[in-house]
PDB file of N, CA, C and O in Angstrom:
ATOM      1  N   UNK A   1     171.251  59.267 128.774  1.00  0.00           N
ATOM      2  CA  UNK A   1     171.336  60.692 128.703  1.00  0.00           C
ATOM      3  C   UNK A   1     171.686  61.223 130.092  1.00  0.00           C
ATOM      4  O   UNK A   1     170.970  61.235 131.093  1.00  0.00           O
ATOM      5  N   UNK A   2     173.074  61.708 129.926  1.00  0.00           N
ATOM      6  CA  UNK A   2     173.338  62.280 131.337  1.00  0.00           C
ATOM      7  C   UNK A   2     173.324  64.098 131.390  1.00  0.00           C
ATOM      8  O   UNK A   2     173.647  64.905 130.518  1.00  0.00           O
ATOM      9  N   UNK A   3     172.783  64.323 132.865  1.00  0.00           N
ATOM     10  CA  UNK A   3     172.835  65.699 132.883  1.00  0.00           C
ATOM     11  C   UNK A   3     173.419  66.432 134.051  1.00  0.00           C
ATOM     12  O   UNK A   3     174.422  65.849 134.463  1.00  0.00           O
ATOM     13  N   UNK A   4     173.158  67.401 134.649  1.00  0.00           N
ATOM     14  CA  UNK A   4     174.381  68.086 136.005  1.00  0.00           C
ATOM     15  C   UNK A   4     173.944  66.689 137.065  1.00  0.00           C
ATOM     16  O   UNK A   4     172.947  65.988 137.240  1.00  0.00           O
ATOM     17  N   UNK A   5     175.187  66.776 137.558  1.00  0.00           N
ATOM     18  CA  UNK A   5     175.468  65.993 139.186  1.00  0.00           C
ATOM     19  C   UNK A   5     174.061  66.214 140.115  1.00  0.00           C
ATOM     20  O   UNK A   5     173.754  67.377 140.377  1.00  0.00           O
ATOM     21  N   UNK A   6     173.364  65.314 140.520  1.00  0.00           N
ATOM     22  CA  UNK A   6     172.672  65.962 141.366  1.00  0.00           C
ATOM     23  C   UNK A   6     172.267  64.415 142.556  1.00  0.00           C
ATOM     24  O   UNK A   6     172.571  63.242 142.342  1.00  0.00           O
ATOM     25  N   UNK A   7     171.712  64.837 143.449  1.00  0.00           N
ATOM     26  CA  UNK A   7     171.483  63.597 144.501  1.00  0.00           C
ATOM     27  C   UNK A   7     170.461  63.432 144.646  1.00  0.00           C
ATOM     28  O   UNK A   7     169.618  64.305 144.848  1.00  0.00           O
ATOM     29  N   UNK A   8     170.195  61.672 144.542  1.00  0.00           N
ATOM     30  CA  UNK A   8     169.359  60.455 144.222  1.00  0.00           C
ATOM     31  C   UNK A   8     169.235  59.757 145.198  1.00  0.00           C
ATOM     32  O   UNK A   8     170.197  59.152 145.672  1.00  0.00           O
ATOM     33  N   UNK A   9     167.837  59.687 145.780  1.00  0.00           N
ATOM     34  CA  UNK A   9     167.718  58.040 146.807  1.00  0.00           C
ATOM     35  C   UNK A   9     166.973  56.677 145.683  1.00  0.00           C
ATOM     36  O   UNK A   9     165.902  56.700 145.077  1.00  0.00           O
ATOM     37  N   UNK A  10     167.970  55.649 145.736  1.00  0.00           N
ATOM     38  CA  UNK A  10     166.960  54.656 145.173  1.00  0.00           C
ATOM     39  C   UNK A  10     167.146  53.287 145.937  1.00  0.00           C
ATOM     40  O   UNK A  10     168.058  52.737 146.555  1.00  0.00           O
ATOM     41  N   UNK A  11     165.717  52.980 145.562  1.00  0.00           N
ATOM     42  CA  UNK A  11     164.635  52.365 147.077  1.00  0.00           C
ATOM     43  C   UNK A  11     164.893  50.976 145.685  1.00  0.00           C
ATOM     44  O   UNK A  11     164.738  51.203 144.485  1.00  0.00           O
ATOM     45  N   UNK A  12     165.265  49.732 146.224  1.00  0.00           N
ATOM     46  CA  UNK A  12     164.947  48.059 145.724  1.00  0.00           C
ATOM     47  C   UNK A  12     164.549  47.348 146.525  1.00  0.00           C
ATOM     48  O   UNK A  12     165.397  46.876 147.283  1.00  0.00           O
ATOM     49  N   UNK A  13     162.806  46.867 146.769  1.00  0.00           N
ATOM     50  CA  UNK A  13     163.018  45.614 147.632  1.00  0.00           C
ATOM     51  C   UNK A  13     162.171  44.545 146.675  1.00  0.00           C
ATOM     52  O   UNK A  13     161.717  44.658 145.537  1.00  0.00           O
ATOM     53  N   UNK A  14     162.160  43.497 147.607  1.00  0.00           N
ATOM     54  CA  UNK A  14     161.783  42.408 147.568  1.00  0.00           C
ATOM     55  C   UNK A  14     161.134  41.772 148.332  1.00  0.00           C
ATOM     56  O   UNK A  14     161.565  42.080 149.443  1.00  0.00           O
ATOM     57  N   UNK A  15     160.148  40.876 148.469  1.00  0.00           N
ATOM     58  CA  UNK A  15     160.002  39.407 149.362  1.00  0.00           C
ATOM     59  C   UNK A  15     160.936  38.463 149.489  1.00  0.00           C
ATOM     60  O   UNK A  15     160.994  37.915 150.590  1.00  0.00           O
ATOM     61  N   UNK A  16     161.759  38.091 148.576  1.00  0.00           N
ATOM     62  CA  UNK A  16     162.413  37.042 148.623  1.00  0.00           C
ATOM     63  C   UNK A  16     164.017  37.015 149.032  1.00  0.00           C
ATOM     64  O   UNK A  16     164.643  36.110 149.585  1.00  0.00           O
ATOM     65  N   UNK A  17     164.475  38.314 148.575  1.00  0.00           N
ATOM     66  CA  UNK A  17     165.842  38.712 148.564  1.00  0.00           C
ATOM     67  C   UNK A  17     166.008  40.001 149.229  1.00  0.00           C
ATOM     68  O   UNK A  17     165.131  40.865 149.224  1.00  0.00           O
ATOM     69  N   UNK A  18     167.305  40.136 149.885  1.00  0.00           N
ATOM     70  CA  UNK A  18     167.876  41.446 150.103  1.00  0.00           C
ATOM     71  C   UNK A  18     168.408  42.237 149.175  1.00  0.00           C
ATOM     72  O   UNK A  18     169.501  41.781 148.841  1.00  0.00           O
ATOM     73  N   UNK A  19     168.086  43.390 148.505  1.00  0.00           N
ATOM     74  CA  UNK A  19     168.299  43.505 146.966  1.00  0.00           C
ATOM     75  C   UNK A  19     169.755  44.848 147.181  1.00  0.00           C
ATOM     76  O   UNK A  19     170.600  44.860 146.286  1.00  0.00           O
ATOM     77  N   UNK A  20     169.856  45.519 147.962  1.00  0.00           N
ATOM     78  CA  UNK A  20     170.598  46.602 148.341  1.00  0.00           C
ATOM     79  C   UNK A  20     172.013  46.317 148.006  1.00  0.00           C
ATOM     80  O   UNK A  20     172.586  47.128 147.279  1.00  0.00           O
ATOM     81  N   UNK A  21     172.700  45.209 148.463  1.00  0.00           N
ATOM     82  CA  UNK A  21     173.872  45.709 148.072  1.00  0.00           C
ATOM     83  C   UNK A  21     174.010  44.474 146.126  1.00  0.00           C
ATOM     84  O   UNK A  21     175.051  44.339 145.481  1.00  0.00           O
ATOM     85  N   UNK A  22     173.020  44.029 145.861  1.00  0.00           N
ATOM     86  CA  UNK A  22     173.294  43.583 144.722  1.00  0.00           C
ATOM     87  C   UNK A  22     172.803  45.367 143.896  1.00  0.00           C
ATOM     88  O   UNK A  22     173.559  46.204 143.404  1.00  0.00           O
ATOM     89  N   UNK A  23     171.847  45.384 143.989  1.00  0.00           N
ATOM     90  CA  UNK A  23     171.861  47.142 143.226  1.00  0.00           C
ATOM     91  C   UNK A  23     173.164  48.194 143.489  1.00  0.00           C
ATOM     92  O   UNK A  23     173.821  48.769 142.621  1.00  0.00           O
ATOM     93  N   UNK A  24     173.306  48.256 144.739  1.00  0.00           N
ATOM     94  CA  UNK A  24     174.667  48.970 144.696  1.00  0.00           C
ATOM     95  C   UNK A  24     176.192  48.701 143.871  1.00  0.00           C
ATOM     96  O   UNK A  24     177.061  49.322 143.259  1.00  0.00           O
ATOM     97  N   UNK A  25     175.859  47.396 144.302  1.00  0.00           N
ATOM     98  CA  UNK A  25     177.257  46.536 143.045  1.00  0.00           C
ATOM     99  C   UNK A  25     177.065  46.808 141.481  1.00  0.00           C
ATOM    100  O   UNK A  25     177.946  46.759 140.623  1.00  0.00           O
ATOM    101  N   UNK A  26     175.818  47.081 141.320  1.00  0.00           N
ATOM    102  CA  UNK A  26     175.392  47.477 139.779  1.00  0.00           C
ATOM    103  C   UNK A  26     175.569  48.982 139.463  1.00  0.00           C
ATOM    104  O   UNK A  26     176.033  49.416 138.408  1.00  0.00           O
ATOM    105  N   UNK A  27     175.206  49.611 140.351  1.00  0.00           N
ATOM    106  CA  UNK A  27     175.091  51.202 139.895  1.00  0.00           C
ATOM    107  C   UNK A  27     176.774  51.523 140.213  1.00  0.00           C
ATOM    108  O   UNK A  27     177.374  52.322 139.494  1.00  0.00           O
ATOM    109  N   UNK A  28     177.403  50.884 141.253  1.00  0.00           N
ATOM    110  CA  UNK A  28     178.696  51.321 141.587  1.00  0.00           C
ATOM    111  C   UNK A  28     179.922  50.922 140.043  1.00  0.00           C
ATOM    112  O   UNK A  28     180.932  51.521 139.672  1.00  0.00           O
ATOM    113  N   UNK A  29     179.252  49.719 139.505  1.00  0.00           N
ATOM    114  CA  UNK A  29     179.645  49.358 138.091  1.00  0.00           C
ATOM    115  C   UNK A  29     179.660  50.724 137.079  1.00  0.00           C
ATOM    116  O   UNK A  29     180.643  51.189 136.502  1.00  0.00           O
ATOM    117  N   UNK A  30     178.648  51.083 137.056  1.00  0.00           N
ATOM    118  CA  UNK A  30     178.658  52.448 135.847  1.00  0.00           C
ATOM    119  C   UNK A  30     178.866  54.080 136.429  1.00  0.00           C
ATOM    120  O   UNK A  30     178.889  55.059 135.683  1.00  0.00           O
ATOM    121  N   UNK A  31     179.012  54.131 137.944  1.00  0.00           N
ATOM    122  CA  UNK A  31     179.377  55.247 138.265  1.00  0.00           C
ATOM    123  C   UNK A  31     180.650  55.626 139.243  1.00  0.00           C
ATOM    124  O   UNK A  31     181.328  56.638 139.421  1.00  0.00           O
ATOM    125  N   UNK A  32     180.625  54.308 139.775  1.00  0.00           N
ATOM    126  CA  UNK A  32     181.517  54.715 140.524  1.00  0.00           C
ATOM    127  C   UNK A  32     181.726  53.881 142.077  1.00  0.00           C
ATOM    128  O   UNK A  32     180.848  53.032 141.923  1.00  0.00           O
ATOM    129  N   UNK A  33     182.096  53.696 142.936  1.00  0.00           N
ATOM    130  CA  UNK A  33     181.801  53.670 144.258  1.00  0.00           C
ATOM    131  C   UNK A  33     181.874  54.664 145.240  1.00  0.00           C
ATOM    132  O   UNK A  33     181.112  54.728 146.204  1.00  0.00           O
ATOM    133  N   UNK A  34     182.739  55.399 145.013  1.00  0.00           N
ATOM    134  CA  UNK A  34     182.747  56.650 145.762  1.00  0.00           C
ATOM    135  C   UNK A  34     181.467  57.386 145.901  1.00  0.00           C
ATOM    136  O   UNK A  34     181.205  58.040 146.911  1.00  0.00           O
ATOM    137  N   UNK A  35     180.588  57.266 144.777  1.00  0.00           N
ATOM    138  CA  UNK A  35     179.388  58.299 144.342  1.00  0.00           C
ATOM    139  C   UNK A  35     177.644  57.213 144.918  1.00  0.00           C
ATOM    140  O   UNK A  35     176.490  57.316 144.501  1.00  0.00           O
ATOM    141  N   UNK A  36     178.117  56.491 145.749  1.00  0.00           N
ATOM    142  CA  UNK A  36     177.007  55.661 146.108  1.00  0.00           C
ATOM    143  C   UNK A  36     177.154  55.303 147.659  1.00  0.00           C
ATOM    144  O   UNK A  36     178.292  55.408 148.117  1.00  0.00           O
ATOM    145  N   UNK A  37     176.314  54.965 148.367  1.00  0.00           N
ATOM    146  CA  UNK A  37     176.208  54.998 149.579  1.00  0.00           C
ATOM    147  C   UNK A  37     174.958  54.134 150.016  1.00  0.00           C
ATOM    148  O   UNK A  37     173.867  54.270 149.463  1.00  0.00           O
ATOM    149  N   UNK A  38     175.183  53.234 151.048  1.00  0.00           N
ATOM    150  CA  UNK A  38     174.057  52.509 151.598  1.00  0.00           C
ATOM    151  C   UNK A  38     173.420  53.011 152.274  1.00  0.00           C
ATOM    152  O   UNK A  38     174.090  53.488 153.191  1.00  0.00           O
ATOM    153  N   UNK A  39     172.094  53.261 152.396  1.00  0.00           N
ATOM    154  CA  UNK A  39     171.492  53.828 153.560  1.00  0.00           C
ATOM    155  C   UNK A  39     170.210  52.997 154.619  1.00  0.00           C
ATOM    156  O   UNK A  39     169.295  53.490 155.279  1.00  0.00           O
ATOM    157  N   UNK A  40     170.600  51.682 154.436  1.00  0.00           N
ATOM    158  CA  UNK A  40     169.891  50.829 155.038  1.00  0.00           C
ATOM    159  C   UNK A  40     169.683  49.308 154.536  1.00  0.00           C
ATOM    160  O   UNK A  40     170.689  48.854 153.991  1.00  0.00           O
ATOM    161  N   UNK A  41     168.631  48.470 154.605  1.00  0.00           N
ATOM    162  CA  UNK A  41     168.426  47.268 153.864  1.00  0.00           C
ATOM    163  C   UNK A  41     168.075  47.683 152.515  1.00  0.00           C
ATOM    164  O   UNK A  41     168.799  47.282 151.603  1.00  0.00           O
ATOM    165  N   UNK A  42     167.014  48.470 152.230  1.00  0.00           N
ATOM    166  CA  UNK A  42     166.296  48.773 150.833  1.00  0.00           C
ATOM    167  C   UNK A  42     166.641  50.105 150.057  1.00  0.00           C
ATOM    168  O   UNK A  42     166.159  50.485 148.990  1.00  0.00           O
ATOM    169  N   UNK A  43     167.546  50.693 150.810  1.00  0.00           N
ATOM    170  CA  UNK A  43     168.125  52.289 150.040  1.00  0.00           C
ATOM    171  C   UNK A  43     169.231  52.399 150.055  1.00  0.00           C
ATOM    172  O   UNK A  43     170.073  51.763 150.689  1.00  0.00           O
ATOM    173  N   UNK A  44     169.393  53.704 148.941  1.00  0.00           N
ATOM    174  CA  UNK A  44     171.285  54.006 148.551  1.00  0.00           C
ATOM    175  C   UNK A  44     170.871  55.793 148.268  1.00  0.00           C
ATOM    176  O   UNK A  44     169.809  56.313 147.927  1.00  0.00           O
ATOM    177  N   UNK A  45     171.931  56.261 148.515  1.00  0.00           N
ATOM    178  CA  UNK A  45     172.229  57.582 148.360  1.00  0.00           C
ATOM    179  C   UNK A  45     173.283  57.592 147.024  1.00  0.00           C
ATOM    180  O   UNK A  45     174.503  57.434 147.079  1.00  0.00           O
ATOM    181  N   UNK A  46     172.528  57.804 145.909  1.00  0.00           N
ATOM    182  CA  UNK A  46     173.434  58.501 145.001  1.00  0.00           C
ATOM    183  C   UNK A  46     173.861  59.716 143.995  1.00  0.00           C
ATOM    184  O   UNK A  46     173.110  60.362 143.264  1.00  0.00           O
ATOM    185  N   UNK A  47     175.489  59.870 144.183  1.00  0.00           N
ATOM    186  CA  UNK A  47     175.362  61.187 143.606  1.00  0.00           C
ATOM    187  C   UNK A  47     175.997  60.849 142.018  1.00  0.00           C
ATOM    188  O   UNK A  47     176.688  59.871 141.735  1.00  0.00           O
ATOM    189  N   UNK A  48     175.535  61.996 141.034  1.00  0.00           N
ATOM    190  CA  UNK A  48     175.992  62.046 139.654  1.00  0.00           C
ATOM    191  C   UNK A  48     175.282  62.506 138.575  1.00  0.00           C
ATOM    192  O   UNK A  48     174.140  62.963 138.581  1.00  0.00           O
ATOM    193  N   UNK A  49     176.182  62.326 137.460  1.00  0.00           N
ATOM    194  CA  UNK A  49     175.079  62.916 136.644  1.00  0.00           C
ATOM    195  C   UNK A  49     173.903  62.306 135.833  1.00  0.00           C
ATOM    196  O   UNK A  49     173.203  63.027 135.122  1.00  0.00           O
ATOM    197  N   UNK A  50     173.667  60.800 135.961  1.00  0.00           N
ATOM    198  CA  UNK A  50     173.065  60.017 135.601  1.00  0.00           C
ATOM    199  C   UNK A  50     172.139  60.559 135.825  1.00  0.00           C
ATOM    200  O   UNK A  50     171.991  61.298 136.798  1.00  0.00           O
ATOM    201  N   UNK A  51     171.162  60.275 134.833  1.00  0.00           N
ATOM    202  CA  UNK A  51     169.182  60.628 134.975  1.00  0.00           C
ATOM    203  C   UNK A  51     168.924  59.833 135.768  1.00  0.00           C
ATOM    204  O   UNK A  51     169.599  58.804 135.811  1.00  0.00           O
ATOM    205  N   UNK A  52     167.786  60.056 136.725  1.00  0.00           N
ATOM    206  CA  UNK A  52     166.784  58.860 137.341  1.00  0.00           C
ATOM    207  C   UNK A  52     166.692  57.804 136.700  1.00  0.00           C
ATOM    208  O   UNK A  52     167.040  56.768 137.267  1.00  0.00           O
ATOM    209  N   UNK A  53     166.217  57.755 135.384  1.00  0.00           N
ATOM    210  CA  UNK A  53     165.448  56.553 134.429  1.00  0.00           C
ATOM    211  C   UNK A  53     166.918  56.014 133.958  1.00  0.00           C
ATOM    212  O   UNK A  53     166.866  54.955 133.331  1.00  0.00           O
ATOM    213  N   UNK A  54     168.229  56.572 134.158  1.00  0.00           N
ATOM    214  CA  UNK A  54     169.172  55.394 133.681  1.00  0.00           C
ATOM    215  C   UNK A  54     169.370  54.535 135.277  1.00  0.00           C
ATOM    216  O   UNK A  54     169.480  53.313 135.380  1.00  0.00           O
ATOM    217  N   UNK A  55     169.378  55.344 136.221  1.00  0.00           N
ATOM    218  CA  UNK A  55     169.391  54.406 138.077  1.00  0.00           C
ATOM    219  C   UNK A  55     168.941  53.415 137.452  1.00  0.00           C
ATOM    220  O   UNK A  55     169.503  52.386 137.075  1.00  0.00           O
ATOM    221  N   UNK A  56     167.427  53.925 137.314  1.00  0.00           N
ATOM    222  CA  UNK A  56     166.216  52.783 137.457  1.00  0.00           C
ATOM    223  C   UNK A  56     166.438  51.826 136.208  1.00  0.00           C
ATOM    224  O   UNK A  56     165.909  50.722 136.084  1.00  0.00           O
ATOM    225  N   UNK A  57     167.043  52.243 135.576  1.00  0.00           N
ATOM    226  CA  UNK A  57     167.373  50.761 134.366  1.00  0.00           C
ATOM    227  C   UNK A  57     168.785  49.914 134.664  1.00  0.00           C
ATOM    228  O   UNK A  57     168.769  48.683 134.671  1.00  0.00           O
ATOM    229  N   UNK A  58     169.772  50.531 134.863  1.00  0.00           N
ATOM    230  CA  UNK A  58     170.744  49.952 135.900  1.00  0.00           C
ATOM    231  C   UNK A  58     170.205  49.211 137.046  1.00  0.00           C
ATOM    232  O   UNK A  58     170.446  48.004 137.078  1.00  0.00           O
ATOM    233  N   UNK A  59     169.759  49.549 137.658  1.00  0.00           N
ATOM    234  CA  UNK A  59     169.422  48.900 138.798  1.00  0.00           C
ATOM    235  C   UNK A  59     168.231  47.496 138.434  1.00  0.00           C
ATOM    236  O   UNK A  59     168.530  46.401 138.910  1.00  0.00           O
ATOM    237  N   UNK A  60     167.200  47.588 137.771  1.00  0.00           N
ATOM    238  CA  UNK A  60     166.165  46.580 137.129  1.00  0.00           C
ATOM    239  C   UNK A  60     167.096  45.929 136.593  1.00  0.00           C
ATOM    240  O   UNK A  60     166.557  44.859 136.311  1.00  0.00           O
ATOM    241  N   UNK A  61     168.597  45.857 136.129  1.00  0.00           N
ATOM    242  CA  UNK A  61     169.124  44.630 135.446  1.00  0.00           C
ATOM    243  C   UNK A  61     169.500  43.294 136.209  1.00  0.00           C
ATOM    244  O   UNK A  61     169.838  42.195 135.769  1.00  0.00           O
ATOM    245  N   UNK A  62     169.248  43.976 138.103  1.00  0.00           N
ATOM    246  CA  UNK A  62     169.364  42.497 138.775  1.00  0.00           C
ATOM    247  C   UNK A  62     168.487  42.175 139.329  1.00  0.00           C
ATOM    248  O   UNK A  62     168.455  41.329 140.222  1.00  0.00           O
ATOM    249  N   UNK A  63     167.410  42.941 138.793  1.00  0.00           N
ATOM    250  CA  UNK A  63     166.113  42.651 139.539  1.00  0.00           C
ATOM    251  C   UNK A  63     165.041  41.123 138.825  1.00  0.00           C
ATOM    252  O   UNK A  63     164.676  40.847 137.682  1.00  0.00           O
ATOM    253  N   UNK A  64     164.906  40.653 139.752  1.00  0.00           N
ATOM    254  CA  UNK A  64     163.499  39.430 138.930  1.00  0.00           C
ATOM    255  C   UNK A  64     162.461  39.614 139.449  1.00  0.00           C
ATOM    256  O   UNK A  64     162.408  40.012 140.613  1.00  0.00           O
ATOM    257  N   UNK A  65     161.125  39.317 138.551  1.00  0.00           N
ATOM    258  CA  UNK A  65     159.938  39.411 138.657  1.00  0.00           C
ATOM    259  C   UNK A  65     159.743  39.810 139.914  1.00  0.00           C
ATOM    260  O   UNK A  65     160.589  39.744 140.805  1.00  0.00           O
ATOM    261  N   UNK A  66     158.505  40.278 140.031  1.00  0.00           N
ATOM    262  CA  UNK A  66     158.021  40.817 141.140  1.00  0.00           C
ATOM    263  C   UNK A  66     158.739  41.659 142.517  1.00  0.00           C
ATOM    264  O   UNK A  66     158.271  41.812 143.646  1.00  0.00           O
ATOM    265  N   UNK A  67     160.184  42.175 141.881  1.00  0.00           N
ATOM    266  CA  UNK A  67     161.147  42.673 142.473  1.00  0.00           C
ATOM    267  C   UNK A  67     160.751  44.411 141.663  1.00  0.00           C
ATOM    268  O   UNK A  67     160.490  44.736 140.505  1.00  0.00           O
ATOM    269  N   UNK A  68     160.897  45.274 143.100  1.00  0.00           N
ATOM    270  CA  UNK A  68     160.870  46.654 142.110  1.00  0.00           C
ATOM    271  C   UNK A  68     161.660  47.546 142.709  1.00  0.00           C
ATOM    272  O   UNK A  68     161.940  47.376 143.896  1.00  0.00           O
ATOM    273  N   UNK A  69     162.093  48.504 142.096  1.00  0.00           N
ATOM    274  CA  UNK A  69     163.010  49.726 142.239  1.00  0.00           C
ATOM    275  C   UNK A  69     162.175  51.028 142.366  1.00  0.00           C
ATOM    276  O   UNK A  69     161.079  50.918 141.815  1.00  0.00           O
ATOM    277  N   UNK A  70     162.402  52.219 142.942  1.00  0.00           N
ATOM    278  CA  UNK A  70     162.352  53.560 142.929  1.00  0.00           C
ATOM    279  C   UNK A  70     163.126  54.249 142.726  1.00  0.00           C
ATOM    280  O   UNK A  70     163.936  54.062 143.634  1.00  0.00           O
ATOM    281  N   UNK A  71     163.626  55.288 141.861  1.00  0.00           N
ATOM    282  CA  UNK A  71     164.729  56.368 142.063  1.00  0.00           C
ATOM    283  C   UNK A  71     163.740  57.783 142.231  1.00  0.00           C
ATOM    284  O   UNK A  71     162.715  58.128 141.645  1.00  0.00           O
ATOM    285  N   UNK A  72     164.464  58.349 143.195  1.00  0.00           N
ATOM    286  CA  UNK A  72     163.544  59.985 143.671  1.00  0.00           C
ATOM    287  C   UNK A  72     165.150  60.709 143.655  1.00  0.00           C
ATOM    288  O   UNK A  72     166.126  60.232 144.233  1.00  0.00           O
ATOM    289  N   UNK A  73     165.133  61.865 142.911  1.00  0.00           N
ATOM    290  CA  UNK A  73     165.913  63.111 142.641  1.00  0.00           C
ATOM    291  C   UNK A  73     165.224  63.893 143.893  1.00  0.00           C
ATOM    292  O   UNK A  73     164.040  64.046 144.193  1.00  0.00           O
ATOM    293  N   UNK A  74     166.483  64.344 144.528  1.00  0.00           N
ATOM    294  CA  UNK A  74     166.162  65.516 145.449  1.00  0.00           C
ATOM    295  C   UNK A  74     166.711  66.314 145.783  1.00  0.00           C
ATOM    296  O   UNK A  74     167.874  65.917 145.716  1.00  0.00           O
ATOM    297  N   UNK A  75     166.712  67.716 146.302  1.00  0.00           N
ATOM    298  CA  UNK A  75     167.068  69.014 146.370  1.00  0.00           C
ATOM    299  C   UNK A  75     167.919  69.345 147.674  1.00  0.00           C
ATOM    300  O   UNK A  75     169.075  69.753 147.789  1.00  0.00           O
ATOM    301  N   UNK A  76     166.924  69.021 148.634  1.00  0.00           N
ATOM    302  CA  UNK A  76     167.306  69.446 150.232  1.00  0.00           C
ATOM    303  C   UNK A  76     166.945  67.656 151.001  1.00  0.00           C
ATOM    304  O   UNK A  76     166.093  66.842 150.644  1.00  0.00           O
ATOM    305  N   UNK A  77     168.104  67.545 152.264  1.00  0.00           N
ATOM    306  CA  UNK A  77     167.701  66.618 152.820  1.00  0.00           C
ATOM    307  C   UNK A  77     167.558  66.925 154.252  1.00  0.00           C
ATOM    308  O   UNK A  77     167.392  68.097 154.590  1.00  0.00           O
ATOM    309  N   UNK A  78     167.608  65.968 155.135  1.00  0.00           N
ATOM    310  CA  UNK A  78     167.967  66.388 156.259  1.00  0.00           C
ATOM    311  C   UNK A  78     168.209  65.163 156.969  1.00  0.00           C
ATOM    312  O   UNK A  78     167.661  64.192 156.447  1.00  0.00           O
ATOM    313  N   UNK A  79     168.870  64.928 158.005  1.00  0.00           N
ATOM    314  CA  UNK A  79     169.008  63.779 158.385  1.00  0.00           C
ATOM    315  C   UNK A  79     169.661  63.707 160.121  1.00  0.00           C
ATOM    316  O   UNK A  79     170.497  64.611 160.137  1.00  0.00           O
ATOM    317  N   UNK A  80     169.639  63.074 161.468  1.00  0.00           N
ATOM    318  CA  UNK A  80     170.234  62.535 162.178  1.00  0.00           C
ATOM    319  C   UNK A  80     170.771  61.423 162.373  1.00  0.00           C
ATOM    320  O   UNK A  80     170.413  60.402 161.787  1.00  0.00           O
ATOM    321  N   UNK A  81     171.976  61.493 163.475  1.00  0.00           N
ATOM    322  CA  UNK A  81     172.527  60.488 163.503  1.00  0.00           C
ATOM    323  C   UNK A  81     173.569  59.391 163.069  1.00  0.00           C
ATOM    324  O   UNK A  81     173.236  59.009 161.947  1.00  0.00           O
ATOM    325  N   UNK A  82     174.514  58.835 163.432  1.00  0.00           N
ATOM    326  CA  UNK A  82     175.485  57.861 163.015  1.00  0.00           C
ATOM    327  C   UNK A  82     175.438  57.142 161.480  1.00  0.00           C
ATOM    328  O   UNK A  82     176.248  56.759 160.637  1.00  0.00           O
ATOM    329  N   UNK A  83     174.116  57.200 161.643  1.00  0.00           N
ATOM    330  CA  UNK A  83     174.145  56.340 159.904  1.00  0.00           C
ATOM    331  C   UNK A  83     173.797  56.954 158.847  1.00  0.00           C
ATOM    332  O   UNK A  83     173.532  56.440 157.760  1.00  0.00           O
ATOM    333  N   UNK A  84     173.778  58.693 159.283  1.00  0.00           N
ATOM    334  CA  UNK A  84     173.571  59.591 158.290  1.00  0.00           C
ATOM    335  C   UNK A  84     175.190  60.158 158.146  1.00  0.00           C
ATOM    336  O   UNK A  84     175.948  60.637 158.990  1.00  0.00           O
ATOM    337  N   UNK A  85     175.378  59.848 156.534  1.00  0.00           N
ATOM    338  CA  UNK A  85     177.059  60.340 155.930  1.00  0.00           C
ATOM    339  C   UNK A  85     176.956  61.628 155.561  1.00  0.00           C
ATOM    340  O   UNK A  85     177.155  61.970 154.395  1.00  0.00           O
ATOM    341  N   UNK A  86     176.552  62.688 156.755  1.00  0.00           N
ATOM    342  CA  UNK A  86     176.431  64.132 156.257  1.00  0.00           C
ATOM    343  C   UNK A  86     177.499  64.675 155.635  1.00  0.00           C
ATOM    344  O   UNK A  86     177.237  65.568 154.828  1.00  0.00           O
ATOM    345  N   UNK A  87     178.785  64.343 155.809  1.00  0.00           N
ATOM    346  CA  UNK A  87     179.675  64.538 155.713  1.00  0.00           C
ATOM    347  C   UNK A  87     179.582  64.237 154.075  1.00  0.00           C
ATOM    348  O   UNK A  87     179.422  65.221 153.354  1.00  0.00           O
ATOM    349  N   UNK A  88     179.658  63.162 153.569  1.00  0.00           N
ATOM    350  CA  UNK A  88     179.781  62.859 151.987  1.00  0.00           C
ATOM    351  C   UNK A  88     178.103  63.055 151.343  1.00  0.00           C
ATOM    352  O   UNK A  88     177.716  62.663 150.242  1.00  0.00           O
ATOM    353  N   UNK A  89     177.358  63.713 152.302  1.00  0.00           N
ATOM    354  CA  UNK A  89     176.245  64.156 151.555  1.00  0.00           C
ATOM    355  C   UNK A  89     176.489  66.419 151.506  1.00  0.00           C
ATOM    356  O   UNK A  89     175.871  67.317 150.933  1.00  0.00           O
ATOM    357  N   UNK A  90     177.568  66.383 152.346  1.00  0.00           N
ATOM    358  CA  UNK A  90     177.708  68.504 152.085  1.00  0.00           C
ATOM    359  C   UNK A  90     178.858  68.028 150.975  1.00  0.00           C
ATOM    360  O   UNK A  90     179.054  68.998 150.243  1.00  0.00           O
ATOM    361  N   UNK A  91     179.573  67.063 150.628  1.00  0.00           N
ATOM    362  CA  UNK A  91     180.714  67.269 149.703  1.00  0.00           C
ATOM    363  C   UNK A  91     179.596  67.414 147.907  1.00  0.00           C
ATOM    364  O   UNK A  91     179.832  67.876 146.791  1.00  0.00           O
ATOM    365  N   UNK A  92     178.742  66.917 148.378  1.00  0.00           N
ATOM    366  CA  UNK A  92     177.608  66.977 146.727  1.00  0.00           C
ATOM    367  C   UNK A  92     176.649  67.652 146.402  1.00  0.00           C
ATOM    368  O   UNK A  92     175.850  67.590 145.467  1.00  0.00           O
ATOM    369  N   UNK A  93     176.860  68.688 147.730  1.00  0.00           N
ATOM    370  CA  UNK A  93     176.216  70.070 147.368  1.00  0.00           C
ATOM    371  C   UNK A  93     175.023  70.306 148.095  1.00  0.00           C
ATOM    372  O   UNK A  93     174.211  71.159 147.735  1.00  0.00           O
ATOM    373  N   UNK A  94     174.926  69.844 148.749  1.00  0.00           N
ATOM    374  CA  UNK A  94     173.558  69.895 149.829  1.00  0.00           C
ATOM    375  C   UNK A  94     174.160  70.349 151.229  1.00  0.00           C
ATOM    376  O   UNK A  94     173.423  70.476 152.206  1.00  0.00           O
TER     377      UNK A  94
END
């Protein structure tokens, strides 16, 4: 169930694995690549109209046991610095 465009951080880690860009390769599968963004080892910035609970089921499809995901919907951000894409975070409405 999809609804308006809006922007998503979702958090995958692990003990065992680096899970970030295998989740990104998954969500970039059903939305897009343009509409996703790395924001470190364990986070992604994404925009669209996907619900939270479809992220978080997309994303759990490369996850194994004891591996977990977060998706948080949010309004306002704020951010410094080089590894903040303010730039492709004012194009999605923030």
């Amino acid at each position: 169930m999809s609804g308006d465009p809006a922007l998503k951080c979702v958090i995958a880690w692990s003990d065992r694995r680096n899970l970030c860009s295998l989740v990104a390769k998954a969500l970039e599968s059903k939305i897009g690549a343009e509409d996703v963004r790395q924001l470190g080892d364990e986070s992604l910035a994404v925009y669209g109209a996907a619900q939270s609970a479809e992220l978080r089921d997309w994303a759990a499809e490369v996850l194994e046991d004891g591996e977990s995901v977060l998706v948080v919907e949010f309004e306002r951000w704020s951010g410094h610095g080089p590894g903040v894409d303010a730039g492709w975070l004012l194009k999605r409405g923030h």
